[in-house]
DSSP file (Angstrom, degrees, kcal/mol; ACC not computed):
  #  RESIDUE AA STRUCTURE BP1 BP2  ACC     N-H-->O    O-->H-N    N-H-->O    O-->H-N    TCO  KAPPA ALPHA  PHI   PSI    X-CA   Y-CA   Z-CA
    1    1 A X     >        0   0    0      0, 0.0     4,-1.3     0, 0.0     3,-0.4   0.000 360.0 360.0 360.0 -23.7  -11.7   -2.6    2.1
    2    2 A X  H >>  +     0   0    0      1,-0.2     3,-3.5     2,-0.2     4,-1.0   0.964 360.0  51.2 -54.4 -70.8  -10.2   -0.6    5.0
    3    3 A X  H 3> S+     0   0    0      1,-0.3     4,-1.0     2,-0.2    -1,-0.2   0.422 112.2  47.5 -65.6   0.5   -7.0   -2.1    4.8
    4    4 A X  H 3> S+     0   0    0     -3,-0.4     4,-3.1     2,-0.2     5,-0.5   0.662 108.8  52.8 -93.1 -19.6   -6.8   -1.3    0.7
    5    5 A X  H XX S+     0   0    0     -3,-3.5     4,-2.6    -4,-1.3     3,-0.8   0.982 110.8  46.0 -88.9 -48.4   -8.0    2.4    1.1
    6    6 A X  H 3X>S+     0   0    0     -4,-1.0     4,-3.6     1,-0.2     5,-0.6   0.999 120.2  49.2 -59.2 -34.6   -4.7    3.1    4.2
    7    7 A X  H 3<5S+     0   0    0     -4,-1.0     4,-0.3     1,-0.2    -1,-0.2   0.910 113.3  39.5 -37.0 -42.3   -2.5    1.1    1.2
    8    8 A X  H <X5S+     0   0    0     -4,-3.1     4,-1.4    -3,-0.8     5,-0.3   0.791 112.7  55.3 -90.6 -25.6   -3.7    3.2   -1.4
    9    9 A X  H  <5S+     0   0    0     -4,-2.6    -1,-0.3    -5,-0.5    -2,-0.2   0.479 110.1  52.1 -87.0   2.4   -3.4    6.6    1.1
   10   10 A X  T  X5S+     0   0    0     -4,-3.6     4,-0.5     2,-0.1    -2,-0.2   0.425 112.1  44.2 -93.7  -9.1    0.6    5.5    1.7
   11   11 A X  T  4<S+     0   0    0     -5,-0.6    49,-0.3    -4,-0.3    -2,-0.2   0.832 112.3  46.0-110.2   8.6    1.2    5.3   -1.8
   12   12 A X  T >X S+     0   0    0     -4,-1.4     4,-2.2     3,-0.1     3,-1.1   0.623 110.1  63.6 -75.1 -16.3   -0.7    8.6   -2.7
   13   13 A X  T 34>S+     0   0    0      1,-0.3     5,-3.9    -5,-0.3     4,-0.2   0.884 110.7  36.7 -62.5 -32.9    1.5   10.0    0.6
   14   14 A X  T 3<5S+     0   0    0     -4,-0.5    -1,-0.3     3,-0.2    46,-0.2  -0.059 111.2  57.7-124.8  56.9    4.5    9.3   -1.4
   15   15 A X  T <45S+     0   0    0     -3,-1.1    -2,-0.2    44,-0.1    -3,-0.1   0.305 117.0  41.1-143.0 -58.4    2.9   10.4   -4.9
   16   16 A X  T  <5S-     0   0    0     -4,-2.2    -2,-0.2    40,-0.0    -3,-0.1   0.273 109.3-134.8 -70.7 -14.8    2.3   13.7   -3.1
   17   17 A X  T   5 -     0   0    0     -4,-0.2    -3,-0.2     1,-0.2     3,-0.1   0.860  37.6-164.4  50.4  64.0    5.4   13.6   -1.6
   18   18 A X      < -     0   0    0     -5,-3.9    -1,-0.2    -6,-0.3     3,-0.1  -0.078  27.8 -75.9 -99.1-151.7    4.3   14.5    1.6
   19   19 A X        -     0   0    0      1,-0.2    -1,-0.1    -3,-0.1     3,-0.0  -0.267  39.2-175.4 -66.8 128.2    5.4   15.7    4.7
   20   20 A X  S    S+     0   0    0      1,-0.2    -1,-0.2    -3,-0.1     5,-0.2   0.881  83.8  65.7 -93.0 -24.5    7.0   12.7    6.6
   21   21 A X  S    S+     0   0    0      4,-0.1     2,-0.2    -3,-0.1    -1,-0.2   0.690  82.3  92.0 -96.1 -14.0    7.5   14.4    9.4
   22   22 A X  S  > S-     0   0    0      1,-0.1     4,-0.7     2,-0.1     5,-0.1  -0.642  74.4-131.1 -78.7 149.2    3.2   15.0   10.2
   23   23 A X  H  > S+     0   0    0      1,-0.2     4,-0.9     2,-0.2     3,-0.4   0.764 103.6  57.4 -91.0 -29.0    2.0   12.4   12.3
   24   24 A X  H  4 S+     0   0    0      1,-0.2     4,-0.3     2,-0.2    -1,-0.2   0.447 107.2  57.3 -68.2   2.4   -1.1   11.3   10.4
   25   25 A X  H  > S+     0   0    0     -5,-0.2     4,-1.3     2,-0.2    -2,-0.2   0.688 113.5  38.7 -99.9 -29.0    1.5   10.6    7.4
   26   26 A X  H  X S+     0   0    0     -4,-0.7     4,-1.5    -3,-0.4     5,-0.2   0.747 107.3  58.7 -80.1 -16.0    3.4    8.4    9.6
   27   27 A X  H  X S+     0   0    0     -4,-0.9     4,-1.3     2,-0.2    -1,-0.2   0.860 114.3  38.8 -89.2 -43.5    0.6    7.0   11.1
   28   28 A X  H  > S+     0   0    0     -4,-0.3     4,-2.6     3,-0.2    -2,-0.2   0.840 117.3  58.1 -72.8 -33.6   -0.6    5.8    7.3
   29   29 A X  H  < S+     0   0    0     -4,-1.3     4,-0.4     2,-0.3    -2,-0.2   0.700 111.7  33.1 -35.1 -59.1    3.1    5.1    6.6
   30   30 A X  H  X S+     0   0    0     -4,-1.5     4,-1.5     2,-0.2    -2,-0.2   0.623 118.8  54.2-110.3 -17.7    3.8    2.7    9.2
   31   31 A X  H >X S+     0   0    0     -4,-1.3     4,-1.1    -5,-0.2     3,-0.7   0.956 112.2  49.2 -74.2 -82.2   -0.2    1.2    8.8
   32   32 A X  H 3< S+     0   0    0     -4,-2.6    -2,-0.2     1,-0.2    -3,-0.2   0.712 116.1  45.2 -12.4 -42.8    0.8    0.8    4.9
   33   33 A X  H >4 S+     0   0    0     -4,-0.4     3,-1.1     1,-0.2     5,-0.3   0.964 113.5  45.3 -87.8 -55.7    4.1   -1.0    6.3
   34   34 A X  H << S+     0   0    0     -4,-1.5     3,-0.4    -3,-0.7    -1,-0.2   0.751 115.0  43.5 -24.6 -62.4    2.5   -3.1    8.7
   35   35 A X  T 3< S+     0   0    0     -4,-1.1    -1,-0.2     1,-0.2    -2,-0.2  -0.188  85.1 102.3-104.8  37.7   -0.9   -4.6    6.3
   36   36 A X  S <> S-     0   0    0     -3,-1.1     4,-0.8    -5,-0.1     3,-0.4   0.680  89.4-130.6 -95.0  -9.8    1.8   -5.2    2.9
   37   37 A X  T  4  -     0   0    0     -3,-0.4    -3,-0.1     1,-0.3    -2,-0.1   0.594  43.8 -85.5  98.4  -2.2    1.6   -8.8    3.9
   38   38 A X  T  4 S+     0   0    0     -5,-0.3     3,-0.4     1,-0.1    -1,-0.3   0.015 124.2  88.4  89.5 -19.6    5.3   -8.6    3.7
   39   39 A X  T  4 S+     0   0    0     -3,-0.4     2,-0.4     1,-0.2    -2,-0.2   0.969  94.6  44.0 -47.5 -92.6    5.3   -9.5   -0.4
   40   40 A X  S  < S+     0   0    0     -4,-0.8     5,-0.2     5,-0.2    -1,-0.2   0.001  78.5 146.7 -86.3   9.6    5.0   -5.4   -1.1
   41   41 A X        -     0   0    0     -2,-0.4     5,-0.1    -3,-0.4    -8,-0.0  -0.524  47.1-147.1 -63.9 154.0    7.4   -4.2    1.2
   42   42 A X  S    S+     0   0    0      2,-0.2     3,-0.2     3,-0.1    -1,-0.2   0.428 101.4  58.1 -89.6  -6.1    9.1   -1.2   -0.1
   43   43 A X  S    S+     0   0    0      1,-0.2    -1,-0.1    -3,-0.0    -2,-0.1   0.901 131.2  13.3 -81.6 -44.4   12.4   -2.3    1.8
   44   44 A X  S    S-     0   0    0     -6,-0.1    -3,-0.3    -5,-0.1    -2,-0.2  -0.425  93.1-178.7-109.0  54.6   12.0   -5.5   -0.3
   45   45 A X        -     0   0    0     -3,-0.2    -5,-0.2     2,-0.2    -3,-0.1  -0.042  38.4-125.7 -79.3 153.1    9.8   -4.9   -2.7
   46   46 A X  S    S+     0   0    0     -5,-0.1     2,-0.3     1,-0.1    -1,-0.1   0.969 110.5  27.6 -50.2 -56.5    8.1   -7.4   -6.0
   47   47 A X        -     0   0    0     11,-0.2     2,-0.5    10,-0.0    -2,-0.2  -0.644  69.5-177.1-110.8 159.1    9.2   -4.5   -8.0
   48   48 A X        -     0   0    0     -2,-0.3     2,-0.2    -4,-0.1     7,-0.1  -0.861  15.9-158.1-140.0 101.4   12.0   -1.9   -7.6
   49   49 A X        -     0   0    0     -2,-0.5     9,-0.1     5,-0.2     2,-0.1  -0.614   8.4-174.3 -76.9 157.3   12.4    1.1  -10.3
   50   50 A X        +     0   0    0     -2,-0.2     2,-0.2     4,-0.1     3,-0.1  -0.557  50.7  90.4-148.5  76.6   15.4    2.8  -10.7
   51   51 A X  S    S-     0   0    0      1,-0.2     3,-0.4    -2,-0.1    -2,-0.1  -0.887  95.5 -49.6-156.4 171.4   15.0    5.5  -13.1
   52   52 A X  S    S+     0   0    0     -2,-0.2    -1,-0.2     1,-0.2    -2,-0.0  -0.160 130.4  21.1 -46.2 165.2   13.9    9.3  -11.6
   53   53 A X  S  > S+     0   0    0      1,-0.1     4,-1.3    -3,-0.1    -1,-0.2   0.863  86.1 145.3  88.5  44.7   10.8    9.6   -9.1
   54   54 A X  H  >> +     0   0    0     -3,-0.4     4,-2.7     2,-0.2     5,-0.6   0.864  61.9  52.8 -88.0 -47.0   11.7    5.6   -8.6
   55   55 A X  H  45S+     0   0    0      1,-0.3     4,-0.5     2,-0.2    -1,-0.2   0.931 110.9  50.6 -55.8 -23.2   10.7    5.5   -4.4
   56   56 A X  H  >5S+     0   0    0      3,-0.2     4,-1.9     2,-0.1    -1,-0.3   0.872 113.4  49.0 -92.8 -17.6    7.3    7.1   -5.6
   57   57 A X  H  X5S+     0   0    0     -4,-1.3     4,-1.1     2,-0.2    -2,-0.2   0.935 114.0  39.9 -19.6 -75.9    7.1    4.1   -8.3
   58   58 A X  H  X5S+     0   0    0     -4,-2.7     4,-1.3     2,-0.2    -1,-0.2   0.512 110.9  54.5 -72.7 -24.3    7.7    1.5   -6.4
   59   59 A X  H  ><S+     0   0    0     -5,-0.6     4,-2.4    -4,-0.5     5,-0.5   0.978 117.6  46.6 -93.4 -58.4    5.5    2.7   -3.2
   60   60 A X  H  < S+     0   0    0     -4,-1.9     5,-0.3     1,-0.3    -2,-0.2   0.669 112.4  43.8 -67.9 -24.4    2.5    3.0   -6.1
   61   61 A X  H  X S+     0   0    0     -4,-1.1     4,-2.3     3,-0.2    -1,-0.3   0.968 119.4  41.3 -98.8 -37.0    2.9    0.0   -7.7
   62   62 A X  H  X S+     0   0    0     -4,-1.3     4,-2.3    -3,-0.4    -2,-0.2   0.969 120.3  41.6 -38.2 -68.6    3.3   -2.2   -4.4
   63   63 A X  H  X S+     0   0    0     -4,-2.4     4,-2.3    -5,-0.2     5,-0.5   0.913 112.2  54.4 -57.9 -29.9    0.9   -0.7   -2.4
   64   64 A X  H  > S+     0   0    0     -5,-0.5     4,-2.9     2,-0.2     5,-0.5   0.978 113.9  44.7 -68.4 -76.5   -1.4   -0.6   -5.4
   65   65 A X  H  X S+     0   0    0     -4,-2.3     4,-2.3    -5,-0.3    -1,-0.2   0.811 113.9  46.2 -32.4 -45.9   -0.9   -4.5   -5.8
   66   66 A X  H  < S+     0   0    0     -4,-2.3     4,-0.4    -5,-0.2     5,-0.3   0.998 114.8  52.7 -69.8 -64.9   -1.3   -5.4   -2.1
   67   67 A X  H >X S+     0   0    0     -4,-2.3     4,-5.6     1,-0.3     3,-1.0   0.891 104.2  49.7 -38.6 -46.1   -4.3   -3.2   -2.2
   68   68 A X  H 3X S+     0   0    0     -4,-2.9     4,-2.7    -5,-0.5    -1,-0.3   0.987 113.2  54.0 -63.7 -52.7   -5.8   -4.8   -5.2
   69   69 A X  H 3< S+     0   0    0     -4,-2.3     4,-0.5    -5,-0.5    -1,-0.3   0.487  98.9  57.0 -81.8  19.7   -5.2   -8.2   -3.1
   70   70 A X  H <> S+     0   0    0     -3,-1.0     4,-0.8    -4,-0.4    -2,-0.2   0.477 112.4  43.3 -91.8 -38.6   -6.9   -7.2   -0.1
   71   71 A X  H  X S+     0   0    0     -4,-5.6     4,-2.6    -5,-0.3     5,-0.2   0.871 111.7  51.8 -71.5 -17.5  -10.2   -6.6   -2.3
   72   72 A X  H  X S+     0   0    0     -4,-2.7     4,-2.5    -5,-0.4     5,-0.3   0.996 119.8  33.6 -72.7 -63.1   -9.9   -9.7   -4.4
   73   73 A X  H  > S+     0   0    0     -4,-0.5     4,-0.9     1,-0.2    -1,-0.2   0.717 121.7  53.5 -84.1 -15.9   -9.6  -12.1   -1.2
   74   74 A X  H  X S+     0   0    0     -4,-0.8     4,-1.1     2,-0.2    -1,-0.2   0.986 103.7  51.0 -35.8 -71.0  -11.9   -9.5    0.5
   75   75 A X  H >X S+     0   0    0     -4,-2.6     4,-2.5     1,-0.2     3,-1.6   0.956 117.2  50.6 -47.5 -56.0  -14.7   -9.8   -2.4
   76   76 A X  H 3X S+     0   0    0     -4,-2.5     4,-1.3     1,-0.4    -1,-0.2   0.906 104.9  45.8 -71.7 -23.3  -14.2  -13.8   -1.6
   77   77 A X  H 3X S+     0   0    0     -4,-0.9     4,-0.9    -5,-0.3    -1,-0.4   0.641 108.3  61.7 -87.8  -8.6  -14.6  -14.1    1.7
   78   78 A X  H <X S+     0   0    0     -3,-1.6     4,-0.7    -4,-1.1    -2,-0.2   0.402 113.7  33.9 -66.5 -40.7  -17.5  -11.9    1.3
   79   79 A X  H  < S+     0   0    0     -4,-2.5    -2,-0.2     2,-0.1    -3,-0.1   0.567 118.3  57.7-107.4  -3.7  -19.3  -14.5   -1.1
   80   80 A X  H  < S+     0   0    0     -4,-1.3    -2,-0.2     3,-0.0    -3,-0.2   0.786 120.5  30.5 -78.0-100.0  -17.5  -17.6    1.2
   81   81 A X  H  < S+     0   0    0     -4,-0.9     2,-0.6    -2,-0.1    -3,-0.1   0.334 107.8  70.1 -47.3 -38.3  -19.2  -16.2    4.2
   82   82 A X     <        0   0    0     -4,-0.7    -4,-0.0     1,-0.1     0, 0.0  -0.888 360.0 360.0-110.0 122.7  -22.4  -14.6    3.2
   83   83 A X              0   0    0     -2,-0.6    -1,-0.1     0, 0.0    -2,-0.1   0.207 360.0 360.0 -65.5 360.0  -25.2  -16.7    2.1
């Protein structure tokens, strides 16, 4: 659950547009970048808009997917593991 709530606080970071240049925005930035599992990168992303506001698109709807699959296989390993 951690690793969905930094996803889902880099892609409200770039929803918000915020400051890149504070270090607890990079620090979520480059934790986002780190736990996309390499699928959801924004360099390469599953999806890429290209219409206005597209980079805040594309960071919401990647991280939002990788998030969403860090609870699903969370939620299982949670009912694997616990009796």
């Amino acid at each position: 659950m951690t690793l969905a709530l930094v996803l889902a606080a880099a892609a409200f970071s770039f929803a918000l547009d915020a400051n890149v240049n504070n270090d607890l925005v990079k620090l979520v930035r480059d934790l986002a970048n780190a736990f996309d599992l390499g699928f959801f990168d924004l360099d390469e992303p599953v999806k890429r808009f290209k219409n206005p506001n597209s980079d805040v698109k594309t960071a919401l709807f990647n991280y939002g997917i990788a998030a969403v699959v860090y609870l699903i296989v969370g939620r299982f390993l949670e009912r694997l593991i616990r009796p």
